[in-house]
C-alpha distance (Angstrom), angle and dihedral (degrees) to the residues before:
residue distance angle dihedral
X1 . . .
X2 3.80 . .
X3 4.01 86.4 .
X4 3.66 93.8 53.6
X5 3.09 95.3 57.0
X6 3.55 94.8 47.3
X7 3.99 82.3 65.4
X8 3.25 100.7 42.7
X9 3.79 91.4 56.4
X10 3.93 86.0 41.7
X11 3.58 87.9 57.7
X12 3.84 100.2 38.2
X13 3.92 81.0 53.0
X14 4.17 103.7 46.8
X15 4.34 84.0 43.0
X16 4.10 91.3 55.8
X17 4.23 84.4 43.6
X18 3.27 87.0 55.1
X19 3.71 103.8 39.4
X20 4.18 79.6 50.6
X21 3.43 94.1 59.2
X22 3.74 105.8 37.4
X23 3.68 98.2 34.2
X24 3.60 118.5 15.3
X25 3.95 101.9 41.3
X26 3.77 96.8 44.2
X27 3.71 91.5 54.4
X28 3.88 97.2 43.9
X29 3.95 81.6 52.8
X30 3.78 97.4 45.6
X31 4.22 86.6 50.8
X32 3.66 89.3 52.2
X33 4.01 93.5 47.4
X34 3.76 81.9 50.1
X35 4.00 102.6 56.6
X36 3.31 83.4 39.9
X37 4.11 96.8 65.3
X38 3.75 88.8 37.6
X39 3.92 87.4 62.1
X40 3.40 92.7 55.8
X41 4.29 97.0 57.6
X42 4.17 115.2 60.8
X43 3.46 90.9 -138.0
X44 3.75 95.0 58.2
X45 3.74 99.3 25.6
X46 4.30 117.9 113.4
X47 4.01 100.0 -132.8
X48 3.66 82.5 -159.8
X49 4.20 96.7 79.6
X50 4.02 84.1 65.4
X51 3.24 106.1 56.1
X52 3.25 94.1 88.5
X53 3.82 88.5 69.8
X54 4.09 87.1 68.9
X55 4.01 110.9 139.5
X56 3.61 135.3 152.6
X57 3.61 89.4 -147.9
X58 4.20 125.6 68.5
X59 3.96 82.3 -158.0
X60 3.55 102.5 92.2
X61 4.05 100.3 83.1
X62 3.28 85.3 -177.8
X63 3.69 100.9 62.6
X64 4.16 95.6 34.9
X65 4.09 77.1 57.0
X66 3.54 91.9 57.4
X67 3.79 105.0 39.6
X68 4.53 89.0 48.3
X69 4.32 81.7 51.5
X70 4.02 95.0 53.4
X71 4.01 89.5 44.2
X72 3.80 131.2 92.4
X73 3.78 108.3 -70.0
X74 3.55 105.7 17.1
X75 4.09 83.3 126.3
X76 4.01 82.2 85.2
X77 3.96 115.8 84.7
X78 4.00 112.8 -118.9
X79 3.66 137.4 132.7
X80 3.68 139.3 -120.6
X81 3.88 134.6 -109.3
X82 3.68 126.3 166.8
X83 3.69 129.4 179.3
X84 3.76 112.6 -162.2
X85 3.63 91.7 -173.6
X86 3.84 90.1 71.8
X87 3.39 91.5 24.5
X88 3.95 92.6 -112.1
X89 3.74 139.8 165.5
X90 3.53 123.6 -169.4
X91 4.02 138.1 -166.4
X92 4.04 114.2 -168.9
X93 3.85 106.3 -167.8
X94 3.28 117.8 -150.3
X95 3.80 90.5 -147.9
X96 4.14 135.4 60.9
X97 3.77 126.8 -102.4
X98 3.19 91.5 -106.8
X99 3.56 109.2 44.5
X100 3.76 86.9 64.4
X101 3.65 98.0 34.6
X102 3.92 143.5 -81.2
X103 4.10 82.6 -126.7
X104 3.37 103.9 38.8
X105 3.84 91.1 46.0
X106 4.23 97.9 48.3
X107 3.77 88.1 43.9
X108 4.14 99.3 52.5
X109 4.00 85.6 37.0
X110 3.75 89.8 63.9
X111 3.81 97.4 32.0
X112 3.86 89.6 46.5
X113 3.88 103.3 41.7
X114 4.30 84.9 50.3
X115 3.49 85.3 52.4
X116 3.65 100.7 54.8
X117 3.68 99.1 31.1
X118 4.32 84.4 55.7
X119 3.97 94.3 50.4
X120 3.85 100.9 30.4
X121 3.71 102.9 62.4
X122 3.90 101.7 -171.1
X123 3.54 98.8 41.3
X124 3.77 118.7 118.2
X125 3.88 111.2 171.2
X126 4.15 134.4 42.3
X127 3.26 114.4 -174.4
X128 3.93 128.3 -169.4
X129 3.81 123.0 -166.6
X130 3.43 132.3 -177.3
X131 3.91 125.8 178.6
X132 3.64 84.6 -96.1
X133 3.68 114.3 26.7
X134 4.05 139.2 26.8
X135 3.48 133.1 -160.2
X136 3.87 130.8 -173.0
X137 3.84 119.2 -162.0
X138 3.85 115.0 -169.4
X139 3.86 128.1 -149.0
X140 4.03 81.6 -124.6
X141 3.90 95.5 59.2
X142 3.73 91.6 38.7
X143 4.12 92.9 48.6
X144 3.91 83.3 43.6
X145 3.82 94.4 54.1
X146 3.61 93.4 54.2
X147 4.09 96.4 35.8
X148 3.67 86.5 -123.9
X149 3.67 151.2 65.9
X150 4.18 108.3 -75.5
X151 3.82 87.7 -146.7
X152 3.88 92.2 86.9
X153 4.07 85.6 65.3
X154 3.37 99.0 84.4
X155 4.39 92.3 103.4
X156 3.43 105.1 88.7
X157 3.76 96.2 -136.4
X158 4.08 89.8 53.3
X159 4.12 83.6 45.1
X160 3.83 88.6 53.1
X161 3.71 96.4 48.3
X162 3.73 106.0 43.6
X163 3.75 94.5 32.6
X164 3.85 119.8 16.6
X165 4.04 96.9 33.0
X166 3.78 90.0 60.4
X167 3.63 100.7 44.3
X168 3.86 86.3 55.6
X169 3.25 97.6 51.7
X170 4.10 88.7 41.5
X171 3.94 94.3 -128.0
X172 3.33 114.1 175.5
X173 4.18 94.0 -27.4
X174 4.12 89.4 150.9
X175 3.56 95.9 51.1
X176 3.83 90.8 37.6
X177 3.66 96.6 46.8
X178 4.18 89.0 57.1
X179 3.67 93.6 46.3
X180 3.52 87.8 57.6
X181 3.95 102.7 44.8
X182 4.10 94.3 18.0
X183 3.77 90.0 -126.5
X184 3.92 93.1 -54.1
X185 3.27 115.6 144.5
């Protein structure tokens, strides 16, 4: 009797291994491969993973860093420059407009530049180049867009209606996109 159940454990055991392995671990994996493509879109992204990047100071290169990789398109290779002496941030992408995609590209610029202009308090200028375009948004054109200051976007539910609601339902993205950049580009 005492051996039986020995195998009946032993086989209770080796079916839950392999029920782990087959079943279980696969999925977890293809739910993290998931949240991880829906960070990298603004209509899908959760606002709520960067607010841990919150500073009132652009200073910390190390935290700007961190905020631009856990934002829509950080999936495309670029580097980093910041100038605190104009109170500067730039992306270089190592990639063209329109290898990545006029849409793509207009929609994470506005999504991303609200972002950082709501959680990094004393920054003034994003820029975005591309090997064949650039575009600088200001804190002024952003604040002016939304007739007030984008520093009182950092609730996630605020975030999601002024910013991530209308980019889903593509309100006014043209128009938006040029207030932002003033037709640079």
């Amino acid at each position: 009797m005492k051996n039986k159940v020995i195998v009946g454990l032993l086989i209770v055991g080796l079916g839950l291994f392999v029920w782990m392995q087959m079943v279980y671990l696969p999925g977890q994996e293809k739910i993290q491969q998931e949240e991880v493509l829906k960070q990298l879109d603004p209509e899908t992204h959760l606002f709520e993973k960067v607010l841990q990047f919150e500073n009132l100071y652009m200073g910390n290169a190390g935290n700007n860093m961190n905020l631009v990789n856990h934002l829509p398109m950080s999936d495309i290779p670029r580097m980093f420059e910041q100038d605190p002496d104009e109170f500067t941030f730039t992306m270089n992408y190592e990639t063209s407009v329109e290898e990545i995609g006029e849409e793509r590209v207009e929609k994470a610029i506005l999504y991303n530049a609200t972002a950082i202009f709501a959680l990094i308090e004393n920054m003034d200028i994003v820029e975005f180049e591309f090997v064949d375009q650039m575009f600088a948004v200001t804190r002024e054109r952003v604040n002016n867009w939304f007739g007030e200051d984008v520093a009182s976007f950092k609730n996630e539910k605020i975030f999601f209606k002024k910013v991530q609601q209308p980019i889903i339902a593509r309100e006014r993205l043209d128009e938006w996109f040029v207030a932002y950049t003033e037709g640079e580009g």
